[in-house]
N, C-alpha and C positions, 0 to 999 in steps of 0.2 A: 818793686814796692811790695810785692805779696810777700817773696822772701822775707822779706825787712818786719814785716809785720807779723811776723811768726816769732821772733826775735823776744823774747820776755823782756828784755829791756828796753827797748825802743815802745814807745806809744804812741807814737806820732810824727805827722811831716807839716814840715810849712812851706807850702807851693809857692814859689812865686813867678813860677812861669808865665804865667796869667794866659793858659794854652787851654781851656773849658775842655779839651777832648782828652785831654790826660788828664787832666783833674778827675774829669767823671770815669778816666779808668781806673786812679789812683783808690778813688772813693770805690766802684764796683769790687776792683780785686781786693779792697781789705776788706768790706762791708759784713762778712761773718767771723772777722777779727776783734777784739778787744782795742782798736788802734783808731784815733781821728785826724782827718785830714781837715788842714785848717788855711783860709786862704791869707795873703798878704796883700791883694791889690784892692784899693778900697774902690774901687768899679766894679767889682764884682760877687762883694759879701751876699747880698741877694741869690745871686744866680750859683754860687757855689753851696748856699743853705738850703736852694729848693733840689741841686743834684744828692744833698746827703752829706755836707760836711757839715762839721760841729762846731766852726765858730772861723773866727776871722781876728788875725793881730793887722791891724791896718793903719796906717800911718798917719790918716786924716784923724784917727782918733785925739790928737794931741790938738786941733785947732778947733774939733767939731765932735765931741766924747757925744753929746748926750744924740745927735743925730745919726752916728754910730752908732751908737745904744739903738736907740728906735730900730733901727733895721733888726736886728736882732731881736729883742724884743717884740717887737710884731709881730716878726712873722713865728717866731718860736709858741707866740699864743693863737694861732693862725691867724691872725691878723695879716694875711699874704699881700692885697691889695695895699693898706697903709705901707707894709714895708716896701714895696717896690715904690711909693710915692718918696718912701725918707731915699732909697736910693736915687733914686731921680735926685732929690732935694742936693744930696751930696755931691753931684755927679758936678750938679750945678757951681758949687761953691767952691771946686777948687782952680 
């Protein structure tokens, strides 16, 4: 992934591993790159926003956009608390 992120055209990955310990090295090795890592498992948009990635294409967003939203949005205004509640809320709903 570091290679990859040297790469002027490449800006980014979308993990779907849903493996936290390669994410968070995904995220460490490019972190003084121009590059965001972005997750896909909607259990995890939280926890991959507080390791340092920049956003989440998640798949719950199509039945639950705006509590999607919220996680994001929370925690992006540090609103950390509400957003682990919206995750939890999602966790719930599918």
């Amino acid at each position: 992934m570091a290679k990859l992120a040297k790469i002027q055209n490449i800006v980014g990955v979308n993990d779907s591993t849903g493996d936290m310990t390669l994410t968070g090295e995904y995220i460490r090795l490019t972190k003084e790159q121009d590059f965001s890592v972005i997750m896909d498992r909607d259990t995890m948009i939280h926890a991959t926003l507080s390791y340092g990635a920049t956003g989440s294409i998640a798949a719950g967003v199509n039945v639950a956009q705006r509590l999607c939203a919220d996680i994001y949005d929370l925690y992006m205004t540090g609103h950390i608390q509400e957003s682990l509640e919206a995750q939890y809320k999602l966790a719930l709903s599918e």
